[in-house]
Predicted model as a PDB file, atoms N, CA, C, CB and O in Angstrom, pLDDT in the B-factor column:
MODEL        1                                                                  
ATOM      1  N   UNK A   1       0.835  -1.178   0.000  1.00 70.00           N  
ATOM      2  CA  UNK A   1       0.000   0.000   0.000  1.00 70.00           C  
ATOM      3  C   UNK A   1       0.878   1.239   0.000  1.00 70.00           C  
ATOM      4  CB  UNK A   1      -0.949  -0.001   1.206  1.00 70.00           C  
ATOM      5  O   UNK A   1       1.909   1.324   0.668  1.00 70.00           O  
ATOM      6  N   UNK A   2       0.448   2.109  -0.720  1.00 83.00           N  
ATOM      7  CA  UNK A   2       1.089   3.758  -0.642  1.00 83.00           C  
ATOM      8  C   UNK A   2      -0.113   4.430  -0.815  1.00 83.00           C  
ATOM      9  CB  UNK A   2       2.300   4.321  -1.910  1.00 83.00           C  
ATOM     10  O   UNK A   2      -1.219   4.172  -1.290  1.00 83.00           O  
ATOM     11  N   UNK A   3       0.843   6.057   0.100  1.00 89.00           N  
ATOM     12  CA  UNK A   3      -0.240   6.785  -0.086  1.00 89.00           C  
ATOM     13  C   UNK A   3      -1.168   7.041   0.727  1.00 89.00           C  
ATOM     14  CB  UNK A   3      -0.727   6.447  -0.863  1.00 89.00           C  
ATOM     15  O   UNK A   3      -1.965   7.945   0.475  1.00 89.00           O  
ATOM     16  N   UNK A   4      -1.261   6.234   1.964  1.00 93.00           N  
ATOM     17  CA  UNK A   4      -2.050   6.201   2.554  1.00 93.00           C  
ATOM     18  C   UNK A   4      -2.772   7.116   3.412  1.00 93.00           C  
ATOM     19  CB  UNK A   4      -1.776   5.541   2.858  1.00 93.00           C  
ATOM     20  O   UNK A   4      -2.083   7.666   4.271  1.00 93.00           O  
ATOM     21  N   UNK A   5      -4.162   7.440   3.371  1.00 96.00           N  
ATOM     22  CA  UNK A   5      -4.756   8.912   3.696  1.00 96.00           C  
ATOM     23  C   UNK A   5      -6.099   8.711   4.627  1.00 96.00           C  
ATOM     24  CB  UNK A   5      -5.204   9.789   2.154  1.00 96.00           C  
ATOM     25  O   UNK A   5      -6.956   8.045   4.046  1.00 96.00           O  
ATOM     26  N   UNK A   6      -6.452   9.133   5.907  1.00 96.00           N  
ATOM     27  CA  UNK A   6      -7.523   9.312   6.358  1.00 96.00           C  
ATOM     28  C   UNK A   6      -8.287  10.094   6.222  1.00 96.00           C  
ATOM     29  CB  UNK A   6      -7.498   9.277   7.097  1.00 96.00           C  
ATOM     30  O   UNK A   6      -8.063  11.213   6.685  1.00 96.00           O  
ATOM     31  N   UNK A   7      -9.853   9.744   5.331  1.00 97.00           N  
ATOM     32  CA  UNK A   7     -10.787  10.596   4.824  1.00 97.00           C  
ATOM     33  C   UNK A   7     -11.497  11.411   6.511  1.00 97.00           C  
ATOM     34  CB  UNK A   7     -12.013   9.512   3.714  1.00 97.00           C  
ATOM     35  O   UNK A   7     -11.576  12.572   6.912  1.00 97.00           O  
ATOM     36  N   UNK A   8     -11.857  10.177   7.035  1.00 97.00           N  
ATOM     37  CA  UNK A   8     -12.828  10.667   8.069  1.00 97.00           C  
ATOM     38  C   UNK A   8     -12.457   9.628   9.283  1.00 97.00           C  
ATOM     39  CB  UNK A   8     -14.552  10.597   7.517  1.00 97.00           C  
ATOM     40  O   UNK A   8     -11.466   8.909   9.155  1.00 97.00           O  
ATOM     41  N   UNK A   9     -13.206   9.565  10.371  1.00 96.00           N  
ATOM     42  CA  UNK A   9     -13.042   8.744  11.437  1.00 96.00           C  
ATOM     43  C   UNK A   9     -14.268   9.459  12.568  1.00 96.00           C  
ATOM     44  CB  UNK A   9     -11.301   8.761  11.950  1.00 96.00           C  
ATOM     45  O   UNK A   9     -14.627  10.631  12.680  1.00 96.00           O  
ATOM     46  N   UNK A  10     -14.665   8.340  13.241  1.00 95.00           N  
ATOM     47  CA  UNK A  10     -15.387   8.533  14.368  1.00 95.00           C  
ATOM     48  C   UNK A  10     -15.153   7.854  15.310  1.00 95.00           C  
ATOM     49  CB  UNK A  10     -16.476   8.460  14.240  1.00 95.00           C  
ATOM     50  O   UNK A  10     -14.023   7.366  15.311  1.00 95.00           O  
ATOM     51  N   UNK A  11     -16.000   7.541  16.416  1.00 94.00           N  
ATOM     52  CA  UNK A  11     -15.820   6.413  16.995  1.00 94.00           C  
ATOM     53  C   UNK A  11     -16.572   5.057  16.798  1.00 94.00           C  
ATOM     54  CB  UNK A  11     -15.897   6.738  18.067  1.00 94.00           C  
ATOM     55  O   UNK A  11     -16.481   4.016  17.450  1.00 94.00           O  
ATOM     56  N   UNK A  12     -17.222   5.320  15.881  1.00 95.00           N  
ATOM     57  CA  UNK A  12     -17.775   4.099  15.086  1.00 95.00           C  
ATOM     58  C   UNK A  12     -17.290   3.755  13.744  1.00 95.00           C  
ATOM     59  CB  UNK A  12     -19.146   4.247  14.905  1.00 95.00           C  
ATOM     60  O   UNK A  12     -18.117   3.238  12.993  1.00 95.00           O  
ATOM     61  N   UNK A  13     -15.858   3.989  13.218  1.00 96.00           N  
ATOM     62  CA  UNK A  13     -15.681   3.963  11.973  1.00 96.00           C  
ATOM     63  C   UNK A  13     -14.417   4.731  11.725  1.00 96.00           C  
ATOM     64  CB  UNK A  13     -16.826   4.424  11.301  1.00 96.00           C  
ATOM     65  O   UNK A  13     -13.721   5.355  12.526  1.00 96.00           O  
ATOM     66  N   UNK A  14     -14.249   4.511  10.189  1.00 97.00           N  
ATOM     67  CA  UNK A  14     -12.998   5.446   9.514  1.00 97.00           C  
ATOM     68  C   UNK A  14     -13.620   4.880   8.072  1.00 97.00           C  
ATOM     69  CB  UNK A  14     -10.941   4.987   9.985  1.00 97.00           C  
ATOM     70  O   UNK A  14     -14.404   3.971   7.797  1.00 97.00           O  
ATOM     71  N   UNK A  15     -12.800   5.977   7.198  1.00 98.00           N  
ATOM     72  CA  UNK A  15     -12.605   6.124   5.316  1.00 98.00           C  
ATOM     73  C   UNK A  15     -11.312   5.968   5.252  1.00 98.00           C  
ATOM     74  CB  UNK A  15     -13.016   7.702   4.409  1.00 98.00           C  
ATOM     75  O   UNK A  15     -10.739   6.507   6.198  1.00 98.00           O  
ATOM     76  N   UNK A  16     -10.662   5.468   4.544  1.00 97.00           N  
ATOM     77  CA  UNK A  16      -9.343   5.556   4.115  1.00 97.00           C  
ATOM     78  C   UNK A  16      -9.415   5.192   2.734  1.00 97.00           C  
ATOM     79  CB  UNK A  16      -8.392   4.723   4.894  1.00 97.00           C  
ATOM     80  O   UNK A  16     -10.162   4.345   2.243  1.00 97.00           O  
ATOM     81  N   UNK A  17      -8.451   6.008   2.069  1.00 96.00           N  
ATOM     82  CA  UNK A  17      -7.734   6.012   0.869  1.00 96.00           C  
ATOM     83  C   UNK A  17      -6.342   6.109   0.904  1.00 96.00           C  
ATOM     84  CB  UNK A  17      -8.147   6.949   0.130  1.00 96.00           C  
ATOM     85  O   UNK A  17      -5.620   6.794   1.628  1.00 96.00           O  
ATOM     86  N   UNK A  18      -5.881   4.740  -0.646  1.00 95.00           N  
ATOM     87  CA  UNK A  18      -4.795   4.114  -0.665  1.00 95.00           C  
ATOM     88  C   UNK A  18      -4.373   3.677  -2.306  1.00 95.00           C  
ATOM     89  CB  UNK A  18      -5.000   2.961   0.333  1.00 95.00           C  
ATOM     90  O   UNK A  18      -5.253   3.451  -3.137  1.00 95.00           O  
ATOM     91  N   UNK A  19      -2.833   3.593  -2.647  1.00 93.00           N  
ATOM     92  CA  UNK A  19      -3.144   3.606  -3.777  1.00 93.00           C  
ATOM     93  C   UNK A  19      -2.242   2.148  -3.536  1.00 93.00           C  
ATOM     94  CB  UNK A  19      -2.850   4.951  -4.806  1.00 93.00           C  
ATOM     95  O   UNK A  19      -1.272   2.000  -2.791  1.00 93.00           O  
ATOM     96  N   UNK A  20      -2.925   1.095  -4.457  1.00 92.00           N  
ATOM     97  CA  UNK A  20      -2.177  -0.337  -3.899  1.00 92.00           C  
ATOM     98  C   UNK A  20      -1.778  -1.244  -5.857  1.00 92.00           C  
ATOM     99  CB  UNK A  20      -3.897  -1.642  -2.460  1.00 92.00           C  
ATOM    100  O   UNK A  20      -2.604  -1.332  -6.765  1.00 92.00           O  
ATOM    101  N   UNK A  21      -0.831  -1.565  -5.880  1.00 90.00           N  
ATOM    102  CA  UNK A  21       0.017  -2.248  -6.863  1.00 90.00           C  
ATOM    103  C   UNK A  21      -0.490  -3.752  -6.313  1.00 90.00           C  
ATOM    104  CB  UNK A  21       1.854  -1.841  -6.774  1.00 90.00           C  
ATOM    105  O   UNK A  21      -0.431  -4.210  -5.172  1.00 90.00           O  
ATOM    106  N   UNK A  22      -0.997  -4.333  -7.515  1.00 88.00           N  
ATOM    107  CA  UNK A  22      -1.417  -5.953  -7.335  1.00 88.00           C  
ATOM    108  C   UNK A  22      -0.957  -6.686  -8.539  1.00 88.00           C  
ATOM    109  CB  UNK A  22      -3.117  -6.231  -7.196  1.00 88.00           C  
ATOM    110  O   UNK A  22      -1.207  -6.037  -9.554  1.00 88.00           O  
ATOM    111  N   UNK A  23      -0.490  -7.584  -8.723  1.00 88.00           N  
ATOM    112  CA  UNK A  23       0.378  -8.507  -9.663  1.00 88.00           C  
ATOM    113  C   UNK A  23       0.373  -9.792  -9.469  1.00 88.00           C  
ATOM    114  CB  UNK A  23       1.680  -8.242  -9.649  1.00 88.00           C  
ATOM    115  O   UNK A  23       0.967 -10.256  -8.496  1.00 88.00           O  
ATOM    116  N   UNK A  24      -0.506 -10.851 -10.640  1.00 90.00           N  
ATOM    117  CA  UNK A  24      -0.401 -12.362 -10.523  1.00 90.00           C  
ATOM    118  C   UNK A  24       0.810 -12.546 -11.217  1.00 90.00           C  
ATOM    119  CB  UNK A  24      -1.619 -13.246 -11.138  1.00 90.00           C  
ATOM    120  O   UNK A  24       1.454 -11.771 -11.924  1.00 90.00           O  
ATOM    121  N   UNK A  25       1.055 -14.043 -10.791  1.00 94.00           N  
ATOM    122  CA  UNK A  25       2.357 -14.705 -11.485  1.00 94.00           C  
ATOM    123  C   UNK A  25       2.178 -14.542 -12.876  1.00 94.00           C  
ATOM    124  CB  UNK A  25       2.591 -16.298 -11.182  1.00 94.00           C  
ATOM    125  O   UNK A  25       1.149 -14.792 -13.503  1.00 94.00           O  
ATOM    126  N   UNK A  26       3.424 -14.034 -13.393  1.00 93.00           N  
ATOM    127  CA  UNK A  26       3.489 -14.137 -15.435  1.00 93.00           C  
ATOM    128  C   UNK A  26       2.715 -12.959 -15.567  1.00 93.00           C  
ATOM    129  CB  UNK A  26       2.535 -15.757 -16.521  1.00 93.00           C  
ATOM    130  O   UNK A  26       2.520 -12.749 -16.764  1.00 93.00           O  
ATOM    131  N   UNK A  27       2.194 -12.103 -14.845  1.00 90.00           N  
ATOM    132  CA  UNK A  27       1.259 -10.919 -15.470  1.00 90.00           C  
ATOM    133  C   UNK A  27       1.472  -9.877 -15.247  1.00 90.00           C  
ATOM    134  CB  UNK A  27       0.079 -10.853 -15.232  1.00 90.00           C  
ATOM    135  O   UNK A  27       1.950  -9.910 -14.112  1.00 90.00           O  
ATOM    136  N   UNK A  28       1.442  -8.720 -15.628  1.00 88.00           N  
ATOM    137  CA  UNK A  28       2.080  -7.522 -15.659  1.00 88.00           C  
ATOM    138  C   UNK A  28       1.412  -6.643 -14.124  1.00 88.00           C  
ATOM    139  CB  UNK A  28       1.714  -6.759 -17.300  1.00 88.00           C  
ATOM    140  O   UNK A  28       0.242  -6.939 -13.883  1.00 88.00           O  
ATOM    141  N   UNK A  29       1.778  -6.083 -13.575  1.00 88.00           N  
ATOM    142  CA  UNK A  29       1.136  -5.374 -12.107  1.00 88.00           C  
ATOM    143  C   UNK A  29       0.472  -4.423 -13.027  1.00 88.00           C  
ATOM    144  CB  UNK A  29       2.325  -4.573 -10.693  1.00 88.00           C  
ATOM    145  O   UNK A  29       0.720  -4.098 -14.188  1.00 88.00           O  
ATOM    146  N   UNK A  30      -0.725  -3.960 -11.919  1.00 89.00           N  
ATOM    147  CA  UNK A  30      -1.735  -2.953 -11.769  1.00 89.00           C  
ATOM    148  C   UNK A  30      -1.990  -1.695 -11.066  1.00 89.00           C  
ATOM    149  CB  UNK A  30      -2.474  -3.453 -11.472  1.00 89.00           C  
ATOM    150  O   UNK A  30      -1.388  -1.860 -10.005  1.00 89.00           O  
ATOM    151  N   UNK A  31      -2.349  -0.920 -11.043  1.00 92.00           N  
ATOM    152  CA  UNK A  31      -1.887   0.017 -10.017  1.00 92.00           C  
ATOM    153  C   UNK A  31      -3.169   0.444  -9.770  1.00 92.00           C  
ATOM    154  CB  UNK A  31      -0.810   1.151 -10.383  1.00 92.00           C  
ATOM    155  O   UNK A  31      -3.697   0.704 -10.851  1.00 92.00           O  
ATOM    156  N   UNK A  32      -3.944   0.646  -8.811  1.00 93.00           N  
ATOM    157  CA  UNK A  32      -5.353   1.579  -8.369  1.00 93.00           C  
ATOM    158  C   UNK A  32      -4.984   2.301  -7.351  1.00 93.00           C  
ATOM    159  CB  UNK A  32      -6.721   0.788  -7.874  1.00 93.00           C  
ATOM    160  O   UNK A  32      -3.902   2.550  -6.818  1.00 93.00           O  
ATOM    161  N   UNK A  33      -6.395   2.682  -7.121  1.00 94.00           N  
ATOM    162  CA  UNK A  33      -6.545   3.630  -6.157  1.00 94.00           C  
ATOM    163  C   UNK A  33      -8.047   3.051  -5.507  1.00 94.00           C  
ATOM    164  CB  UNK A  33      -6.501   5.268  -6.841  1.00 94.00           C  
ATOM    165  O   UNK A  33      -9.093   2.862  -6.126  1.00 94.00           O  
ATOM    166  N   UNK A  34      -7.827   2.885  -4.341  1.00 96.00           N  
ATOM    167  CA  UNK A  34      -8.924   2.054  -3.455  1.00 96.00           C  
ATOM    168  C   UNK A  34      -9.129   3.577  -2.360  1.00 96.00           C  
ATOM    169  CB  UNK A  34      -8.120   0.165  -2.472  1.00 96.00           C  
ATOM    170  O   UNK A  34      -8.371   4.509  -2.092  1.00 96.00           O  
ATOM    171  N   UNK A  35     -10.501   3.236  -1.959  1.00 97.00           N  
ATOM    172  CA  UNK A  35     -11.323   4.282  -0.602  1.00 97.00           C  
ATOM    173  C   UNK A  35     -12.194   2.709   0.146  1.00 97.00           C  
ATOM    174  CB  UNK A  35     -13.018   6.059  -1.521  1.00 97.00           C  
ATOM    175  O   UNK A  35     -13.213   2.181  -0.300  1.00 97.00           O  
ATOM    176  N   UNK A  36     -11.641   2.411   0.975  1.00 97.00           N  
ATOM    177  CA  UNK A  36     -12.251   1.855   1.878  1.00 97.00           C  
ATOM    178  C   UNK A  36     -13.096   2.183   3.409  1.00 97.00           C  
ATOM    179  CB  UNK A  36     -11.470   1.262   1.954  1.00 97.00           C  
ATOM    180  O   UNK A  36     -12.515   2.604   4.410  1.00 97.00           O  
ATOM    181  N   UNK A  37     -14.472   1.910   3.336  1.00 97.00           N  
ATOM    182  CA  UNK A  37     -15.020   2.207   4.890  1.00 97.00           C  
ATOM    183  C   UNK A  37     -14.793   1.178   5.928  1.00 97.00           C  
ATOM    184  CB  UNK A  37     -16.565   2.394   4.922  1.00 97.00           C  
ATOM    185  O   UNK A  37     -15.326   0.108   5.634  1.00 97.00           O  
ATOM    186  N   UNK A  38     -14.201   1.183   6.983  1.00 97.00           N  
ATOM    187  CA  UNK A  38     -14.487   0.261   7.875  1.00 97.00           C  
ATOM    188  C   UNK A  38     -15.320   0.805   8.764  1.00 97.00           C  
ATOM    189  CB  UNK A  38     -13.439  -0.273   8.439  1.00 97.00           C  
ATOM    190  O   UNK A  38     -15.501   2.022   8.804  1.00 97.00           O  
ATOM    191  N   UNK A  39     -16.030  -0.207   9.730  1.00 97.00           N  
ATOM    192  CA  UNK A  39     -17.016   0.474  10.689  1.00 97.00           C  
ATOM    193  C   UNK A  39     -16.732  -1.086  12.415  1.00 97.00           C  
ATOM    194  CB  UNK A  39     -19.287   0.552   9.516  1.00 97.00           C  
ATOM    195  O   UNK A  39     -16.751  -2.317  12.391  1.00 97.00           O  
ATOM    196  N   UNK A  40     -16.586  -0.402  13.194  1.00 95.00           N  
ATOM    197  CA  UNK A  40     -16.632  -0.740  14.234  1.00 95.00           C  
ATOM    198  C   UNK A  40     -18.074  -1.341  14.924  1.00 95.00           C  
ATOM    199  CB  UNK A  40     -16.107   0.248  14.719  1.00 95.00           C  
ATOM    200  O   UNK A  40     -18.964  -0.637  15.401  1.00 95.00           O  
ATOM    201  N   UNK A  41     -18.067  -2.795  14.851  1.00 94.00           N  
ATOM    202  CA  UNK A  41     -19.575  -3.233  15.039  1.00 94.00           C  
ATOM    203  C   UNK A  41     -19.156  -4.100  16.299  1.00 94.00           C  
ATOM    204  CB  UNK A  41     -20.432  -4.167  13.595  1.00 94.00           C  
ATOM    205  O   UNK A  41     -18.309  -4.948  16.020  1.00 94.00           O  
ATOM    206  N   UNK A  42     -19.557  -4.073  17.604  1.00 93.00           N  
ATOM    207  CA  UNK A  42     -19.925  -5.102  18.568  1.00 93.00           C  
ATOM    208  C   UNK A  42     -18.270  -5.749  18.815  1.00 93.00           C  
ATOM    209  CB  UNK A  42     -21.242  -6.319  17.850  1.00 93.00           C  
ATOM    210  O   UNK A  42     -17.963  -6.890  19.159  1.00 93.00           O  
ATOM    211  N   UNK A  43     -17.401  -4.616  18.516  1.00 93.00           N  
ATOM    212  CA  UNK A  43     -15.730  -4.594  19.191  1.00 93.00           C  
ATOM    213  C   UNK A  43     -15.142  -5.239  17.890  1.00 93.00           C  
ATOM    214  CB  UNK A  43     -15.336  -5.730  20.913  1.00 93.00           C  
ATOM    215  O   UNK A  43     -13.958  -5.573  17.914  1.00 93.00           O  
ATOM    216  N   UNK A  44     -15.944  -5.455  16.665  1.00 96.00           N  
ATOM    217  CA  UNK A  44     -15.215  -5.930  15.953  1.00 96.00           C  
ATOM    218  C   UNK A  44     -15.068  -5.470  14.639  1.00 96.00           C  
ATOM    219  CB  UNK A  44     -15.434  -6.946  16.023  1.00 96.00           C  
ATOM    220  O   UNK A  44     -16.122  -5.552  14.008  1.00 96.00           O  
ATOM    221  N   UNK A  45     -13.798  -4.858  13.797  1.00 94.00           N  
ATOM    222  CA  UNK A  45     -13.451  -4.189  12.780  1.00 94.00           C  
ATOM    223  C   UNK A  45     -14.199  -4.336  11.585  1.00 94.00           C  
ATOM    224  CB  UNK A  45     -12.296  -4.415  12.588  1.00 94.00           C  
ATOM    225  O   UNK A  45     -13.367  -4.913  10.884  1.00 94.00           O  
ATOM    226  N   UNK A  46     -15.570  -4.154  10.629  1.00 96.00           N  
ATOM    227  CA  UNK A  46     -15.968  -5.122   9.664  1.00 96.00           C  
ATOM    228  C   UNK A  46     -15.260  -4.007   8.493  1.00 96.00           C  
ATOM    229  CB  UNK A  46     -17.864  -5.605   9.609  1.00 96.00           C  
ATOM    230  O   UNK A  46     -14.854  -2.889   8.807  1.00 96.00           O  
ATOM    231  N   UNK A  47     -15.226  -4.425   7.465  1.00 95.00           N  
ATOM    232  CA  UNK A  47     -14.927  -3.952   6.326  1.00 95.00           C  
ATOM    233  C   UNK A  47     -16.240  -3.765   5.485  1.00 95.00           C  
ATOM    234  CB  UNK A  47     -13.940  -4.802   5.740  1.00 95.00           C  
ATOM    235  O   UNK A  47     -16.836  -4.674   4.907  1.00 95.00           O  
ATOM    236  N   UNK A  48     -16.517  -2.728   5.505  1.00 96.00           N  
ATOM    237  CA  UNK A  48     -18.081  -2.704   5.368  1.00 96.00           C  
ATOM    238  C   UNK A  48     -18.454  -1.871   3.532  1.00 96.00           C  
ATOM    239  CB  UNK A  48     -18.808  -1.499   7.035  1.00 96.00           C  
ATOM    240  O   UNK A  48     -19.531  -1.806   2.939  1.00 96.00           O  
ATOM    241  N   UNK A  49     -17.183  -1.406   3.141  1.00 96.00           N  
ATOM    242  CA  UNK A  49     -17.097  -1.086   1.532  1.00 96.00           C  
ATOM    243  C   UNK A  49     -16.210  -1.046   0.686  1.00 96.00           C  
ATOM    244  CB  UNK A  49     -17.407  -0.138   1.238  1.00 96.00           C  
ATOM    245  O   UNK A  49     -15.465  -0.089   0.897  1.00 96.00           O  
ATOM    246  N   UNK A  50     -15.984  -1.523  -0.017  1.00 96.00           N  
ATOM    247  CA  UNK A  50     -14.156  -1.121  -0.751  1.00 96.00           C  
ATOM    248  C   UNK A  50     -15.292  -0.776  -2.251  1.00 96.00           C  
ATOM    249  CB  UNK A  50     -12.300  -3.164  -0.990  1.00 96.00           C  
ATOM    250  O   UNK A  50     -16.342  -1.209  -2.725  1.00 96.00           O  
ATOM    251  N   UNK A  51     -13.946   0.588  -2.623  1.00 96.00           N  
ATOM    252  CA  UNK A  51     -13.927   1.165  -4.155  1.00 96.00           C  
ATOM    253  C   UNK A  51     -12.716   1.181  -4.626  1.00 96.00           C  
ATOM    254  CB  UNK A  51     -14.427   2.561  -4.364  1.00 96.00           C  
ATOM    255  O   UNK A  51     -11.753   1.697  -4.060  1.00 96.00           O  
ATOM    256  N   UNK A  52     -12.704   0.486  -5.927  1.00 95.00           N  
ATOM    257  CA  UNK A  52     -11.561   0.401  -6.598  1.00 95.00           C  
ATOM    258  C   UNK A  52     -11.823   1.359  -7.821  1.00 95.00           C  
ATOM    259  CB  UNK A  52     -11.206  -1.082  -6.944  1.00 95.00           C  
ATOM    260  O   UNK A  52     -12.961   1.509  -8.267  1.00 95.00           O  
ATOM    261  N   UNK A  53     -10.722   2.001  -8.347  1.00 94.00           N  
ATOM    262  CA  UNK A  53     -10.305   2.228  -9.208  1.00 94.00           C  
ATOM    263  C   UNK A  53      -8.847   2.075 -10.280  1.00 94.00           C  
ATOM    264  CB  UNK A  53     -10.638   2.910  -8.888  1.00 94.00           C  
ATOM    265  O   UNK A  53      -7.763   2.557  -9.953  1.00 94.00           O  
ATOM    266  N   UNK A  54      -8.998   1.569 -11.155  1.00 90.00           N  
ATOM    267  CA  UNK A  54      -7.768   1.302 -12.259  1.00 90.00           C  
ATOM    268  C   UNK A  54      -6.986   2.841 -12.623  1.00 90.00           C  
ATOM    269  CB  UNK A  54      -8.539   0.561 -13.913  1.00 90.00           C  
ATOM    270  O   UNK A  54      -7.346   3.885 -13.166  1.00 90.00           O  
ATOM    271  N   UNK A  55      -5.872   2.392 -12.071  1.00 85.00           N  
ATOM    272  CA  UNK A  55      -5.537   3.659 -12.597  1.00 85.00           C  
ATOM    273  C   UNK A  55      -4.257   3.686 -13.561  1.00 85.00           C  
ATOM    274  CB  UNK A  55      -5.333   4.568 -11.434  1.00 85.00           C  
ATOM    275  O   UNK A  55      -3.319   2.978 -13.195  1.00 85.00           O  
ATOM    276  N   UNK A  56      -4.122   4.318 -14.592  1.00 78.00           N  
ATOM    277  CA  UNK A  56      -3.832   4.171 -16.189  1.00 78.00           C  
ATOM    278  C   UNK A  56      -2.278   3.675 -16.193  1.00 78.00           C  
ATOM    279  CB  UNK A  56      -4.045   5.802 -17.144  1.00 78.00           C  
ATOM    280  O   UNK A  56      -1.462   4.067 -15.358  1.00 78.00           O  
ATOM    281  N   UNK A  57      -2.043   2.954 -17.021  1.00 71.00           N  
ATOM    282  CA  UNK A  57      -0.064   2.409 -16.875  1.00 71.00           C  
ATOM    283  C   UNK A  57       0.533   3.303 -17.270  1.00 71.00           C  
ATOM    284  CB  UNK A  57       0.688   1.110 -17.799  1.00 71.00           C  
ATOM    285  O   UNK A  57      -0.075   4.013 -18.072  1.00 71.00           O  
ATOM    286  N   UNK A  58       2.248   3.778 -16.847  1.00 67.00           N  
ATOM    287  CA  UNK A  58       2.747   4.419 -17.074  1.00 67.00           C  
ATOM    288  C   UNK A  58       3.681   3.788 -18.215  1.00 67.00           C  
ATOM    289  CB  UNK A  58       3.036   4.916 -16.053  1.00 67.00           C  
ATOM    290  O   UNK A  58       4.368   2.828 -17.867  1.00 67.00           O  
ATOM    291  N   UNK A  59       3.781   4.247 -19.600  1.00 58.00           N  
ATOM    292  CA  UNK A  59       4.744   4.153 -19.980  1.00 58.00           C  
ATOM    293  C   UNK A  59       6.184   4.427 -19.742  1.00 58.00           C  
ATOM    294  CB  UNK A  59       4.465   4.404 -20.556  1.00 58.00           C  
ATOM    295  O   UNK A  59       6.458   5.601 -19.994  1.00 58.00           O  
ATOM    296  N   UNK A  60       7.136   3.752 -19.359  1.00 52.00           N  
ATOM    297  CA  UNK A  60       8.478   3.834 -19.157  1.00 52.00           C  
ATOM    298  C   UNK A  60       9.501   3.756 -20.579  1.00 52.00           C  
ATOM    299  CB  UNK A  60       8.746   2.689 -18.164  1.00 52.00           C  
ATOM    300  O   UNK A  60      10.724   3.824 -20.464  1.00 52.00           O  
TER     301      UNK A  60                                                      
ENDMDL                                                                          
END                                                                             
């Protein structure tokens, strides 16, 4: 993960945005940009939304 940014937070929750590189074997990596909500339910962390976005390859 890079990049990593706190949108919001309470005491029931947080937003975060992150920009994360993912790569299968033999295949070229990817690069996005994810905003995830987590929310604090009954002491326990749920992951309650992920947004992905592709974000464009850089030619080198």
């Amino acid at each position: 993960m890079m990049n990593m940014q706190l949108i919001a937070e309470s005491a029931d929750g947080a937003t975060v945005t992150y920009q994360e590189k993912q790569q299968l074997p033999g295949q070229s990596a990817t690069l996005r940009f994810s905003t995830v909500v987590f929310e604090l339910c009954e002491g326990q962390i749920i992951w309650r939304h992920l947004h992905e976005t592709a974000l464009p390859e850089k030619n080198t």
